[in-house]
N, C-alpha and C positions, 0 to 999 in steps of 0.2 A: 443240389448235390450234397450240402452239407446236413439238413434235413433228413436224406434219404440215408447218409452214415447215421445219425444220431437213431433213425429207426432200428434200422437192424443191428446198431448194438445195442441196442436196450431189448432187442429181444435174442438177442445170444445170450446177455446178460441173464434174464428169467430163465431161459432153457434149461437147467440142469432139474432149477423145481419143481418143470413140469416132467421130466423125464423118469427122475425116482418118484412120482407117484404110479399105482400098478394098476390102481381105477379110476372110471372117472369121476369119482366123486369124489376119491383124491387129489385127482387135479382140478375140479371143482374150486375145494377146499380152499388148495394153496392159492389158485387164482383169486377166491372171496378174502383170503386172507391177507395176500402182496395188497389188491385195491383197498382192503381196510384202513394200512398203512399209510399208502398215497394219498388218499382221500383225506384221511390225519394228518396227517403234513403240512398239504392245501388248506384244507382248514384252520390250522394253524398259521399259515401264512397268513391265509387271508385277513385273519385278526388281527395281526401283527401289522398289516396293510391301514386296515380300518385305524388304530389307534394310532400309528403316525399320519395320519389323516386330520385326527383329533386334535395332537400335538402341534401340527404344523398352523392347522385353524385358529388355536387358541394366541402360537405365537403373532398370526400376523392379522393382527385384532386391528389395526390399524390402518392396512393397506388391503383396500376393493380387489387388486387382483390377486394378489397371492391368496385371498381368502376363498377365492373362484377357484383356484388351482386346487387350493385344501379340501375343497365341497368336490370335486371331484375323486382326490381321491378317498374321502368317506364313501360315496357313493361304489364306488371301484372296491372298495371292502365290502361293503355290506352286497354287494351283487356277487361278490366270491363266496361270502357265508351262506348266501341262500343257491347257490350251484352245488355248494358242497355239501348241504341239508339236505338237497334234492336228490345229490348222487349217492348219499348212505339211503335215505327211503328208496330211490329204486333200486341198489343193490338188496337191500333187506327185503323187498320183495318178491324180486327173483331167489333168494336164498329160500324165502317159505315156499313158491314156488316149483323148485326143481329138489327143496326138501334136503337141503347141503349140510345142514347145520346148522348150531345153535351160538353163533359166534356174533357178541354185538358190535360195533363199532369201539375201537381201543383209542385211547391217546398215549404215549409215550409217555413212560414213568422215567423221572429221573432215576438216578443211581441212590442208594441207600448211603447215609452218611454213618461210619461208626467212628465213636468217641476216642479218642486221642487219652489214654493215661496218664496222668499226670507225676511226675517223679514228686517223692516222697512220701 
């Protein structure tokens, strides 16, 4: 039940992006474009996954099991990074494919920082 809410609000949620496009190559687009994001995310996760993975490894340099725990989850990163390698190559195919666009896989830019004037 809970599942089946978390579905359909995540696609009421998109529905408006798909609506204001007028073609489909517009909603193409936006569709190559929201999964770019996801995919960036995920990817991002996932590395974030792998290097508390690392962390956790290094801390328990001394005890067999938790270094069992730590090897799994390196392995549980590095199996997210290559899902998520695989899912920008086959998105990027299908892009050349159906000929959408020229849009490559993004990562989120922080914010720009501007300098603070100093009195006097």
């Amino acid at each position: 039940m809970q599942l089946k809410f978390i579905r359909i609000f995540l696609a009421v949620l998109f529905l408006p992006l798909f609506a204001q496009a007028q073609t489909f190559g517009e909603i193409f687009s936006k569709m190559a474009s929201t999964a770019n994001l996801i995919v960036g995310a995920l990817f991002v996760i996932s590395t974030v996954v792998f290097f508390w993975g690392v962390v956790k490894f290094i801390a328990a340099s001394d005890n067999p099991q938790e270094r069992q725990k730590a090897k799994a989850i390196l392995w549980w990163g590095i199996i997210g990074m290559a899902v998520m390698a695989s899912a920008w190559g086959i998105a990027f195919i299908l892009k050349e494919y159906f000929q959408i666009g020229n849009q490559q896989p993004q990562f989120l830019t922080p914010p720009a920082l501007t300098p603070i004037p100093l009195p006097g």
